[in-house]
N, CA, C and O atoms as a GROMACS GRO file, in nm:
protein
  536
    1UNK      N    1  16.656 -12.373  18.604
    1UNK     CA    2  16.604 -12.280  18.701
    1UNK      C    3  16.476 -12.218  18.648
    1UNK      O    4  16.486 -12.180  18.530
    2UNK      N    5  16.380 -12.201  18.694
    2UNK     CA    6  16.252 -12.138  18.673
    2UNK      C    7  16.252 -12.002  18.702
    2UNK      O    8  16.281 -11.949  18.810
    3UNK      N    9  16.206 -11.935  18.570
    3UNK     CA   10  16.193 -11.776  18.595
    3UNK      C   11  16.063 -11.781  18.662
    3UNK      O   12  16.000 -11.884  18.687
    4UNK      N   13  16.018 -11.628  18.697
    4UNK     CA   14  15.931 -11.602  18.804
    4UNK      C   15  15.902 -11.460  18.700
    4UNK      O   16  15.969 -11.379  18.636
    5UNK      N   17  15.764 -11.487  18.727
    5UNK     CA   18  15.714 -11.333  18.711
    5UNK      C   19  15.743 -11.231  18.788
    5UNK      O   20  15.761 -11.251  18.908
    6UNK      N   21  15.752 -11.103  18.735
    6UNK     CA   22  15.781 -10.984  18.806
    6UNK      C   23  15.716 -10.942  18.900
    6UNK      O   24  15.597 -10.950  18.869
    7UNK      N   25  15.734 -10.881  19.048
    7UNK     CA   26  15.619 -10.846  19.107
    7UNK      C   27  15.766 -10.721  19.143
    7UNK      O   28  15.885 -10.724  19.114
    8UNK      N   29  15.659 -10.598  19.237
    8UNK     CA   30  15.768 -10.515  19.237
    8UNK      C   31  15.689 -10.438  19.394
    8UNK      O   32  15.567 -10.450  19.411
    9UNK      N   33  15.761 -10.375  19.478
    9UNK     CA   34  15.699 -10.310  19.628
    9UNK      C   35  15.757 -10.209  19.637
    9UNK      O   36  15.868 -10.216  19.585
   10UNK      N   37  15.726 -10.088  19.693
   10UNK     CA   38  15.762  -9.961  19.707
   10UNK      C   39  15.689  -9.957  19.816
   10UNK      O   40  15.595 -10.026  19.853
   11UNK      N   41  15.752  -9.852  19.869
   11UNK     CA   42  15.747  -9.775  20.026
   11UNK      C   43  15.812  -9.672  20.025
   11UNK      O   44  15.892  -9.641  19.937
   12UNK      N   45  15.784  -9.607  20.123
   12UNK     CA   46  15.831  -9.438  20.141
   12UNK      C   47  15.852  -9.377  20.289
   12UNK      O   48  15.781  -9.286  20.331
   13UNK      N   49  15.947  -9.431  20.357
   13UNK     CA   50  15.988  -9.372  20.541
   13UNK      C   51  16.101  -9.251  20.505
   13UNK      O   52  16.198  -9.257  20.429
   14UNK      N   53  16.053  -9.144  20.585
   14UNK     CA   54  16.154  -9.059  20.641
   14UNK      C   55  16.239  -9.010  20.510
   14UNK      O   56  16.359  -8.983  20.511
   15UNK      N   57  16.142  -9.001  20.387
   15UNK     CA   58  16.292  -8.895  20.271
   15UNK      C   59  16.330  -9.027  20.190
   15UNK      O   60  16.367  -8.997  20.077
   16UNK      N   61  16.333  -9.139  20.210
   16UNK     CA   62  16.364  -9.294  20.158
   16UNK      C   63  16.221  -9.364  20.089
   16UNK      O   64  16.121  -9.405  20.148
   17UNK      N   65  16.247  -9.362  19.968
   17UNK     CA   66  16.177  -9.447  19.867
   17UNK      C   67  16.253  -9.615  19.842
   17UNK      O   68  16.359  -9.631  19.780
   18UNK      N   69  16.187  -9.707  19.892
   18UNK     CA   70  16.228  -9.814  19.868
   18UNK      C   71  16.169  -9.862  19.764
   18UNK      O   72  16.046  -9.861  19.772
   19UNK      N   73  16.214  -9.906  19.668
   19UNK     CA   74  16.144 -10.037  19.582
   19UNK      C   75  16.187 -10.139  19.600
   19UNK      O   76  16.292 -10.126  19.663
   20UNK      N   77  16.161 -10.256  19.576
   20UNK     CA   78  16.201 -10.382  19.547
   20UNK      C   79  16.157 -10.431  19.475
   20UNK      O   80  16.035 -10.448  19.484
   21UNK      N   81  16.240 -10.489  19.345
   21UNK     CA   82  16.200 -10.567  19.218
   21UNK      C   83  16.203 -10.688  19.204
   21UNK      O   84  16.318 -10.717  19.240
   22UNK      N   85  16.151 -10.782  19.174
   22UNK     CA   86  16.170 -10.941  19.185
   22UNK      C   87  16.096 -11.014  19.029
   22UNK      O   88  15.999 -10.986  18.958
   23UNK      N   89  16.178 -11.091  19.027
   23UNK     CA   90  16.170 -11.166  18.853
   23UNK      C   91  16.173 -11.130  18.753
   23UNK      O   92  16.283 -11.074  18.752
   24UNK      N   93  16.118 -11.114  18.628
   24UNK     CA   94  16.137 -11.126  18.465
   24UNK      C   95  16.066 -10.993  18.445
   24UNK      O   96  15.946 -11.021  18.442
   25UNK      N   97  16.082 -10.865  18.429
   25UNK     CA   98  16.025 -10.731  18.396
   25UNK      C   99  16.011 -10.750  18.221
   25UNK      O  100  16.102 -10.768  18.140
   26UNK      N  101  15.865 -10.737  18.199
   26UNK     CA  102  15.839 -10.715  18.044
   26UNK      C  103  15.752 -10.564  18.049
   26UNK      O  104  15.720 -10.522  18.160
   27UNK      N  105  15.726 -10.507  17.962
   27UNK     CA  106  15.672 -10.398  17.898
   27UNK      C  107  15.599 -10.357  17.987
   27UNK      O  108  15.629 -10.256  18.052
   28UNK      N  109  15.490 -10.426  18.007
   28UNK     CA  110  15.365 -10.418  18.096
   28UNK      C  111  15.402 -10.444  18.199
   28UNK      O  112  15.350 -10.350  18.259
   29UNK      N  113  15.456 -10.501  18.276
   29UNK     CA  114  15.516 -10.498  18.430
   29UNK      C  115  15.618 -10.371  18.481
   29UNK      O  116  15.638 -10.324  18.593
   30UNK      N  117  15.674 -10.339  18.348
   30UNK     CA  118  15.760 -10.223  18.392
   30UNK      C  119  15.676 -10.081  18.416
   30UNK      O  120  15.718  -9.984  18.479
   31UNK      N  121  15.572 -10.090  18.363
   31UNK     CA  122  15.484  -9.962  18.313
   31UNK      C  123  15.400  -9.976  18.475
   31UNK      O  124  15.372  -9.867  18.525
   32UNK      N  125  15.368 -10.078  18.542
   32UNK     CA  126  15.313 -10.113  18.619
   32UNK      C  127  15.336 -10.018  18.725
   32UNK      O  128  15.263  -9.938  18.783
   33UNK      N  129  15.547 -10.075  18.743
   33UNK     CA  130  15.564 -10.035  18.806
   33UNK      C  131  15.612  -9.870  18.805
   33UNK      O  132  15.614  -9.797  18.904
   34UNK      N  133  15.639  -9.845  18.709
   34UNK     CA  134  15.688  -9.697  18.655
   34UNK      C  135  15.574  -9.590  18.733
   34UNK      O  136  15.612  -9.503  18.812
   35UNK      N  137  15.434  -9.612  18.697
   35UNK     CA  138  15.316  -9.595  18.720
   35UNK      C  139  15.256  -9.559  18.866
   35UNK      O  140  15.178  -9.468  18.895
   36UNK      N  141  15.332  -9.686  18.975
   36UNK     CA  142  15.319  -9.713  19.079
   36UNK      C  143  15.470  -9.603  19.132
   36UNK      O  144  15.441  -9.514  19.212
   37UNK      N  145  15.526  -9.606  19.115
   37UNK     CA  146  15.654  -9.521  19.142
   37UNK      C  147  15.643  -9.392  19.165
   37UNK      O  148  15.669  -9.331  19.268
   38UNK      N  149  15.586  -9.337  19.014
   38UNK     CA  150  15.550  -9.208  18.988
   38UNK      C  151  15.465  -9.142  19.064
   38UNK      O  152  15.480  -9.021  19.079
   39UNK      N  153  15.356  -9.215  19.130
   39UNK     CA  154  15.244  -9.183  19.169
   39UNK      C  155  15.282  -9.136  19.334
   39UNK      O  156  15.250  -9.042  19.406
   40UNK      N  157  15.382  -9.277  19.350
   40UNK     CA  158  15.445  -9.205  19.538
   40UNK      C  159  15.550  -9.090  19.494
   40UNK      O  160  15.567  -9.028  19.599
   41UNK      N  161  15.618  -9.038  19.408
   41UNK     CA  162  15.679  -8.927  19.407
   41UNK      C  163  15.626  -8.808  19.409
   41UNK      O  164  15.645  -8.709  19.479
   42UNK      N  165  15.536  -8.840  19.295
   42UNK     CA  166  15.457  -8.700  19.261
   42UNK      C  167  15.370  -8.687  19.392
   42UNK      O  168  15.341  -8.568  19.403
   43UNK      N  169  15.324  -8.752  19.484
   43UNK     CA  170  15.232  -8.695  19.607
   43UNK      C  171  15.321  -8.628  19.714
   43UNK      O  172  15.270  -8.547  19.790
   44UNK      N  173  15.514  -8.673  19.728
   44UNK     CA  174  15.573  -8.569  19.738
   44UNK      C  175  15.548  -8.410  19.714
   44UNK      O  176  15.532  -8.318  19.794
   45UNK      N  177  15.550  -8.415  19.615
   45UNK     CA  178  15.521  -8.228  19.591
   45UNK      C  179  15.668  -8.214  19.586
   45UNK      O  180  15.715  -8.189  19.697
   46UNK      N  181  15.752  -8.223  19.494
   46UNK     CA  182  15.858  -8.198  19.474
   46UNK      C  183  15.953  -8.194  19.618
   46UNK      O  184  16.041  -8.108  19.622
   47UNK      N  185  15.943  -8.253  19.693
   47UNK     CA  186  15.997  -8.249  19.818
   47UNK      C  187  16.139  -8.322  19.800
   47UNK      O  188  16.120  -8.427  19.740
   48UNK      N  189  16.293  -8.302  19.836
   48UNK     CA  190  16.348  -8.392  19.789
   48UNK      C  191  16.356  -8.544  19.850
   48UNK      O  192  16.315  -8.551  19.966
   49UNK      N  193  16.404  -8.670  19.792
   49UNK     CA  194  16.409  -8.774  19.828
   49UNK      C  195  16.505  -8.872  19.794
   49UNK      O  196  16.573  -8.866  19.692
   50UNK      N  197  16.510  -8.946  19.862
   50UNK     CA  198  16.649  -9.074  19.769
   50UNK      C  199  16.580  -9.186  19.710
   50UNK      O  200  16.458  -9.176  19.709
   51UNK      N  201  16.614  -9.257  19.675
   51UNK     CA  202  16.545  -9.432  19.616
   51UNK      C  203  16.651  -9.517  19.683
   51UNK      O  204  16.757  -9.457  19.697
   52UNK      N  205  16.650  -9.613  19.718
   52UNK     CA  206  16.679  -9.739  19.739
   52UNK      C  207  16.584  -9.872  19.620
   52UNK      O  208  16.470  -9.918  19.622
   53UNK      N  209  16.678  -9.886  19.549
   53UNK     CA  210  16.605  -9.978  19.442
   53UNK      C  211  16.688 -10.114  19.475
   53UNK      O  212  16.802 -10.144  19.508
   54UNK      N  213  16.617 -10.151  19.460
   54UNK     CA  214  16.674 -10.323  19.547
   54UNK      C  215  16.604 -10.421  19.431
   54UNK      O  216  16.504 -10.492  19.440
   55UNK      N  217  16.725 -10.390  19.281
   55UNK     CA  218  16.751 -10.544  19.196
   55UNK      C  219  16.776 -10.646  19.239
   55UNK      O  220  16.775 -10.729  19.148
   56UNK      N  221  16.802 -10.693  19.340
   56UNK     CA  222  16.924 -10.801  19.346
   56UNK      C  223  16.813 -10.926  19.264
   56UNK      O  224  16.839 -10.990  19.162
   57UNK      N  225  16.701 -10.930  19.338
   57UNK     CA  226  16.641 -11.053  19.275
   57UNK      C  227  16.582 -11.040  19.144
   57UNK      O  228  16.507 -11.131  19.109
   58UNK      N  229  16.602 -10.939  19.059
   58UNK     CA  230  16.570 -10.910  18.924
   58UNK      C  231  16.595 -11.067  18.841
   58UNK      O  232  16.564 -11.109  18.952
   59UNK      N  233  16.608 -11.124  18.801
   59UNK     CA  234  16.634 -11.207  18.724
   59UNK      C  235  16.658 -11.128  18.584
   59UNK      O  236  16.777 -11.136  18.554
   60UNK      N  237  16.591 -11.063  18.499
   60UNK     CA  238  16.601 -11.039  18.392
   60UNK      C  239  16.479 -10.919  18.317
   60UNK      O  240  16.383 -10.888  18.388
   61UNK      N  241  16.490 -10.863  18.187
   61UNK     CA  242  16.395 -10.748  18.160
   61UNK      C  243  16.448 -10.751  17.979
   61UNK      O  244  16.559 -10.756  17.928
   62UNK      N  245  16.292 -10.744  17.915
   62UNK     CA  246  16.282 -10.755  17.786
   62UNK      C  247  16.373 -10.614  17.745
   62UNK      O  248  16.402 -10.538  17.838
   63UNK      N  249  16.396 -10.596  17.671
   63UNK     CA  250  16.410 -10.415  17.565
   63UNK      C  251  16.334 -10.292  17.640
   63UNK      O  252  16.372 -10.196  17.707
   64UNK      N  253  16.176 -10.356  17.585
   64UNK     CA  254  16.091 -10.266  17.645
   64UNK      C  255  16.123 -10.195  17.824
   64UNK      O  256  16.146 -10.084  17.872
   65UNK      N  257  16.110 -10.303  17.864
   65UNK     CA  258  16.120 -10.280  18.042
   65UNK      C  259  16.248 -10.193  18.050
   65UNK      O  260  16.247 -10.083  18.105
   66UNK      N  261  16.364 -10.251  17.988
   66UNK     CA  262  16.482 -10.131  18.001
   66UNK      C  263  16.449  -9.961  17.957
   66UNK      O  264  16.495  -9.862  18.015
   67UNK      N  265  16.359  -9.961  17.840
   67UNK     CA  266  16.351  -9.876  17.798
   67UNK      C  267  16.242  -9.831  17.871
   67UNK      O  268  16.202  -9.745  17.793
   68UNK      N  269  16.175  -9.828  17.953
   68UNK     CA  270  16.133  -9.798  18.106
   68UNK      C  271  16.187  -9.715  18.185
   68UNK      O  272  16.172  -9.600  18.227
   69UNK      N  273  16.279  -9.835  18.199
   69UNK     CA  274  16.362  -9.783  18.332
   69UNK      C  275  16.415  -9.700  18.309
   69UNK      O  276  16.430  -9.616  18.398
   70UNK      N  277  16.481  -9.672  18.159
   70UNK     CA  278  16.536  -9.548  18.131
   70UNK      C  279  16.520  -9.430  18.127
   70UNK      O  280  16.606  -9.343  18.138
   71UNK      N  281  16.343  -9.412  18.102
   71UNK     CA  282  16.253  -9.338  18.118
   71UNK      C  283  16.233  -9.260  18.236
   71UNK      O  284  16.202  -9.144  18.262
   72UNK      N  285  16.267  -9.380  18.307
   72UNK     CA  286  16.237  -9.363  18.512
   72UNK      C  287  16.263  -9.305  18.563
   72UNK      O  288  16.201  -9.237  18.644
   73UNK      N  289  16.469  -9.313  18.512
   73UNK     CA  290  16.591  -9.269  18.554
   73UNK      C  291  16.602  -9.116  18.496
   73UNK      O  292  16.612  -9.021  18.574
   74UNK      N  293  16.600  -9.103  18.392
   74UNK     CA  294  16.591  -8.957  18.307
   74UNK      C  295  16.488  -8.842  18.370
   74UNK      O  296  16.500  -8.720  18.352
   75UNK      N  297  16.382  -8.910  18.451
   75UNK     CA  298  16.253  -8.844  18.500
   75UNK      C  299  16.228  -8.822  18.674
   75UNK      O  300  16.155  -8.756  18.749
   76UNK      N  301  16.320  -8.906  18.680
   76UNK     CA  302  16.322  -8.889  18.875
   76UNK      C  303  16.352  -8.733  18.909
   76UNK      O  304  16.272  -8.666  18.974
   77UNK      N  305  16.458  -8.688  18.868
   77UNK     CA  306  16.478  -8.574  18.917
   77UNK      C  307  16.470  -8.431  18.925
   77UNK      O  308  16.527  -8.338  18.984
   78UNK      N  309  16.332  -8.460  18.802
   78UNK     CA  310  16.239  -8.384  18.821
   78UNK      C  311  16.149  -8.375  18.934
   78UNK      O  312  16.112  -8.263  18.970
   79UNK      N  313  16.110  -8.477  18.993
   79UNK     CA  314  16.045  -8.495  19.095
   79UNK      C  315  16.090  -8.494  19.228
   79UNK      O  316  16.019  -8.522  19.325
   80UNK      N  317  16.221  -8.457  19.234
   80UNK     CA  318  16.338  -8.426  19.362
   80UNK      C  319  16.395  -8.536  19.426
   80UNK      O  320  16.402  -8.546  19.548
   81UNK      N  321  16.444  -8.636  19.330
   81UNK     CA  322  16.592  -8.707  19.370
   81UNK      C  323  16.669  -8.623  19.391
   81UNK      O  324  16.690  -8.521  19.326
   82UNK      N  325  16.729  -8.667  19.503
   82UNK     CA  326  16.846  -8.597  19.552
   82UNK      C  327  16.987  -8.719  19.557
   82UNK      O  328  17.104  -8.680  19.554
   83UNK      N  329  16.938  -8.903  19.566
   83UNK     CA  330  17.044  -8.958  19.576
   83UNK      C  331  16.990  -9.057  19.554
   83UNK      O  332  16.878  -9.071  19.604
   84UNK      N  333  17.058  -9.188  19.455
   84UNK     CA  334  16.982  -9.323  19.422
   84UNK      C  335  17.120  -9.414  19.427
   84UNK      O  336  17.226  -9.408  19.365
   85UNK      N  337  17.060  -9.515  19.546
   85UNK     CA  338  17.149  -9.666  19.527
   85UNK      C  339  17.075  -9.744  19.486
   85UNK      O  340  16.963  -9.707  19.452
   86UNK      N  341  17.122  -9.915  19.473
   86UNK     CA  342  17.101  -9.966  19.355
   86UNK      C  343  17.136 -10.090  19.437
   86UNK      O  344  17.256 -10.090  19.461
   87UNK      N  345  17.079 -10.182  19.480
   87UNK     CA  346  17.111 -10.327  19.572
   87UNK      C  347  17.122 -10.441  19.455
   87UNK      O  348  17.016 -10.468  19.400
   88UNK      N  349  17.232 -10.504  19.415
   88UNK     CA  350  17.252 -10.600  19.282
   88UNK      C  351  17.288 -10.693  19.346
   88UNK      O  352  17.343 -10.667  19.453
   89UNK      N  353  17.272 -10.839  19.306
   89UNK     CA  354  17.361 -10.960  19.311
   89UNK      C  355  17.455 -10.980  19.200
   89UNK      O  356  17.366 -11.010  19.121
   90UNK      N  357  17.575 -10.990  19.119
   90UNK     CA  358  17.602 -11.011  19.058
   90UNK      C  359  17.627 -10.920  18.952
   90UNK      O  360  17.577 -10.808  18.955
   91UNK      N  361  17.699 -10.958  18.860
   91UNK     CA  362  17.772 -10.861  18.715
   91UNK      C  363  17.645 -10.861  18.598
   91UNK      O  364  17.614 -10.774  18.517
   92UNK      N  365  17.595 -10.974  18.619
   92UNK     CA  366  17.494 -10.943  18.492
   92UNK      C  367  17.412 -10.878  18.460
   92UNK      O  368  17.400 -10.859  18.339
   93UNK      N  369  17.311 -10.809  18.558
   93UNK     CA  370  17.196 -10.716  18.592
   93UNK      C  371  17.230 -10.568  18.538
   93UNK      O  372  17.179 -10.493  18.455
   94UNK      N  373  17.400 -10.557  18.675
   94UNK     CA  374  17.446 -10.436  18.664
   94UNK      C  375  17.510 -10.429  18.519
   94UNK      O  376  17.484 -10.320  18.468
   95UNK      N  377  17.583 -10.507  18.443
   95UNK     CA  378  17.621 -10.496  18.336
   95UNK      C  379  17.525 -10.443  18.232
   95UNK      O  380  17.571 -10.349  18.166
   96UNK      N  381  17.358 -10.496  18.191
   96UNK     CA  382  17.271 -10.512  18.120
   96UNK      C  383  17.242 -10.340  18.132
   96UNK      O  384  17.219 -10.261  18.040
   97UNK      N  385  17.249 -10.317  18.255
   97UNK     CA  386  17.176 -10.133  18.305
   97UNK      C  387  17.270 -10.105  18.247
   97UNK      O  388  17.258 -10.165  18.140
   98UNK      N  389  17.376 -10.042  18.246
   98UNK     CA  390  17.523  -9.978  18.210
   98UNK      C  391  17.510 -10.007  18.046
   98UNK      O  392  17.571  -9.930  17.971
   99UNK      N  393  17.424 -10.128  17.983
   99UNK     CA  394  17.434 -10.119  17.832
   99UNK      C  395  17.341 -10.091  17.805
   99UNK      O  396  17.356 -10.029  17.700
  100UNK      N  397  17.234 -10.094  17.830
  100UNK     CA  398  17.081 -10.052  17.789
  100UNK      C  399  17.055  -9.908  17.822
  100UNK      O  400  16.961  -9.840  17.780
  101UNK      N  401  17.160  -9.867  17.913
  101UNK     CA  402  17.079  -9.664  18.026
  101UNK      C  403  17.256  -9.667  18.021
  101UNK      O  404  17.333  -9.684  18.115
  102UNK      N  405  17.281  -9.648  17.907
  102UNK     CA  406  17.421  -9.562  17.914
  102UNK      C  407  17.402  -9.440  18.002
  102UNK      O  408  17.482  -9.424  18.093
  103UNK      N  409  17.289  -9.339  17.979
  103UNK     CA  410  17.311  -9.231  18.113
  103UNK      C  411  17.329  -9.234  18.215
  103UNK      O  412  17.360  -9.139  18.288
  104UNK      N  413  17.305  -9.406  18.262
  104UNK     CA  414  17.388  -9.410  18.436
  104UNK      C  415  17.526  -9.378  18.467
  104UNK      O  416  17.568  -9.347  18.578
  105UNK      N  417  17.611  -9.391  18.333
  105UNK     CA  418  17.737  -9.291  18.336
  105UNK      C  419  17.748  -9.172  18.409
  105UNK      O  420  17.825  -9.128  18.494
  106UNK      N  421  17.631  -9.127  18.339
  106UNK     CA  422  17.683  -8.942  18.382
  106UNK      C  423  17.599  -8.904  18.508
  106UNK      O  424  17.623  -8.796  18.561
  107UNK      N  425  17.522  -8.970  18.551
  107UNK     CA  426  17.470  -8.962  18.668
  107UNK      C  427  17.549  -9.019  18.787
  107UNK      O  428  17.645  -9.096  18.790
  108UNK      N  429  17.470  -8.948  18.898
  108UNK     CA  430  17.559  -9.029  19.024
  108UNK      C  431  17.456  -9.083  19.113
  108UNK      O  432  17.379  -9.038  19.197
  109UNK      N  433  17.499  -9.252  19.037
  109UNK     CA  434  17.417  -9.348  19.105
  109UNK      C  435  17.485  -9.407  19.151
  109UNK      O  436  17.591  -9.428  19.092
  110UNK      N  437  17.454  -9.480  19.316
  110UNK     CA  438  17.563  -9.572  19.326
  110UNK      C  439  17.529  -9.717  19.335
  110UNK      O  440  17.411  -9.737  19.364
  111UNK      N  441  17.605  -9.826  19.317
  111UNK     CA  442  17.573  -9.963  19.351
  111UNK      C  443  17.632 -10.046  19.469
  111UNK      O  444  17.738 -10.020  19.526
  112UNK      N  445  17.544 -10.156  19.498
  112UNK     CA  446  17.588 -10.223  19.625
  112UNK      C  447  17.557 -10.310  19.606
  112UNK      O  448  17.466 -10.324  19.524
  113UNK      N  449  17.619 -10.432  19.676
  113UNK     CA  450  17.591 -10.573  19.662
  113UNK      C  451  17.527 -10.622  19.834
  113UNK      O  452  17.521 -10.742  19.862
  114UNK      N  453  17.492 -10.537  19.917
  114UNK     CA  454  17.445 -10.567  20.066
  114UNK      C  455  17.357 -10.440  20.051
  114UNK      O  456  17.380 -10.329  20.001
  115UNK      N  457  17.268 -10.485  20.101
  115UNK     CA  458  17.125 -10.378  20.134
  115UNK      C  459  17.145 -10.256  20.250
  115UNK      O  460  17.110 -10.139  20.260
  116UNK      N  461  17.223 -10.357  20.334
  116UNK     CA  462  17.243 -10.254  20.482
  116UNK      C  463  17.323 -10.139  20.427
  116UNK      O  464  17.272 -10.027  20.418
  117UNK      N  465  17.462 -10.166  20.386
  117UNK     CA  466  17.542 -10.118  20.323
  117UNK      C  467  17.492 -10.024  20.251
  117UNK      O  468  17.534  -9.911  20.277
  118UNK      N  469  17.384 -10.039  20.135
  118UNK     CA  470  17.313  -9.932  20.063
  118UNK      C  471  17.251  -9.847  20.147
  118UNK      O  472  17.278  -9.727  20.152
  119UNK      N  473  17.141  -9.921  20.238
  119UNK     CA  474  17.058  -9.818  20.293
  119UNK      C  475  17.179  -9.712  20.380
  119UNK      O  476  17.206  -9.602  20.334
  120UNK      N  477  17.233  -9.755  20.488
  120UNK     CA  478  17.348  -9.674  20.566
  120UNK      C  479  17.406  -9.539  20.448
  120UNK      O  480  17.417  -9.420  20.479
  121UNK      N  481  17.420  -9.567  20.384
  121UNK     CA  482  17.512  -9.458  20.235
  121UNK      C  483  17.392  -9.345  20.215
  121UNK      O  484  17.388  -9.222  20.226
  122UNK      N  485  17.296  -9.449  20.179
  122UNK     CA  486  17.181  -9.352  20.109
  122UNK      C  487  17.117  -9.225  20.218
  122UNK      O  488  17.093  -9.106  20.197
  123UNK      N  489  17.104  -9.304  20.330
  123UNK     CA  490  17.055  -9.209  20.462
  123UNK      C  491  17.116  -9.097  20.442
  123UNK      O  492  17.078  -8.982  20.421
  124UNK      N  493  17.296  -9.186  20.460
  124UNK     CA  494  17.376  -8.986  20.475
  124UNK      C  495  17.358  -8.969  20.381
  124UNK      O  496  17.244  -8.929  20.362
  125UNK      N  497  17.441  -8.983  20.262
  125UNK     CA  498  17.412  -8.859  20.133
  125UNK      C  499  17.264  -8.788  20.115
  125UNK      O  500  17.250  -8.696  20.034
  126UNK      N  501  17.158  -8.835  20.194
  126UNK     CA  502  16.981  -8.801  20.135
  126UNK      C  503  17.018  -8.695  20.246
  126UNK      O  504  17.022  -8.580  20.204
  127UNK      N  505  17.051  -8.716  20.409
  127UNK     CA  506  17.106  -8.569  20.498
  127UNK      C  507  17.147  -8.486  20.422
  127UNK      O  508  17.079  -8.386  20.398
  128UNK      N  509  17.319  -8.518  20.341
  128UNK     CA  510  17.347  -8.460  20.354
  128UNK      C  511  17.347  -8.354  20.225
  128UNK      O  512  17.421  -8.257  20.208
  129UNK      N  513  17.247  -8.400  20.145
  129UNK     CA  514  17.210  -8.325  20.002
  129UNK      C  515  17.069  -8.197  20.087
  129UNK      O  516  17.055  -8.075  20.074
  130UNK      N  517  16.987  -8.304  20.170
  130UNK     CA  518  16.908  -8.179  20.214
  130UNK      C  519  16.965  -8.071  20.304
  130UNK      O  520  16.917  -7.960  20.330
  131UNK      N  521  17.075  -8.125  20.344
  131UNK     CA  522  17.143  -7.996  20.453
  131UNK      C  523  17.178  -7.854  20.319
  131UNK      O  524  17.135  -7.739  20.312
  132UNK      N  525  17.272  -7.931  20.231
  132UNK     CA  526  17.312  -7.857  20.145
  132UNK      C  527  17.257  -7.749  20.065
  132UNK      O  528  17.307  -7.647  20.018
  133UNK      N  529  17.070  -7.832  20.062
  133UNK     CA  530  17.002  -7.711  19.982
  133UNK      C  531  16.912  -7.617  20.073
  133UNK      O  532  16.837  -7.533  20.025
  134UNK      N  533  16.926  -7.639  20.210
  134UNK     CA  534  16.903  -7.595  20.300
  134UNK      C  535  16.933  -7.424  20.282
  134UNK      O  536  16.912  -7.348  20.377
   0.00000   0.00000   0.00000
């Protein structure tokens, strides 16, 4: 099977940050996207928001790139996460996060293996966290 370089897309409707990640994340692709991430949060203005991160087609990510993402994850909610799902194919991806960002433990992230499924979840809980701080 042929790996694929990383390319990665973000968007931002209605309180919903989408990314989508696709192929082999190294150092410099993660920073890319870290970079690109940061930049649609922070023009938020601390406003709160959810992520929809859509791994499924991840193939794979050096040390570095995890240690990224870890970065990512530790730093979102400063910037007003209020709720993050997680679109996976498979045990291996999600396994690799869970050993590399042990803090996805203590956080409440959730995972899904169907996109619809994620987005539907993420909508309400992103309601119903802004009703709450309402």
């Amino acid at each position: 099977m042929q790996k694929h370089l990383s390319t990665s897309f973000i968007n931002y409707d209605n309180g919903i940050v989408v990314s989508e990640l696709h192929g082999i994340f190294n150092q410099k692709s993660a920073e890319e996207y870290q970079k690109a991430l940061f930049s649609l949060v922070m023009s938020l203005n601390n406003q709160p928001f959810a992520l929809l991160a859509d791994i499924s087609r991840v193939e794979g990510a050096t040390p570095e790139a995890f240690d990224i993402v870890k970065r990512i994850i530790n730093r979102l909610p400063e910037f007003g996460l209020v709720a993050k799902a997680y679109v996976y194919k498979g045990p291996v991806i999600k396994g690799m996060m869970f050993q590399r960002i042990p803090e996805l433990k203590q956080l409440e992230y959730s995972f899904f293996t169907d996109r619809n499924t994620a987005s539907d979840w993420l909508t309400k809980e992103y309601q119903r966290q802004i009703s709450s701080h309402s």
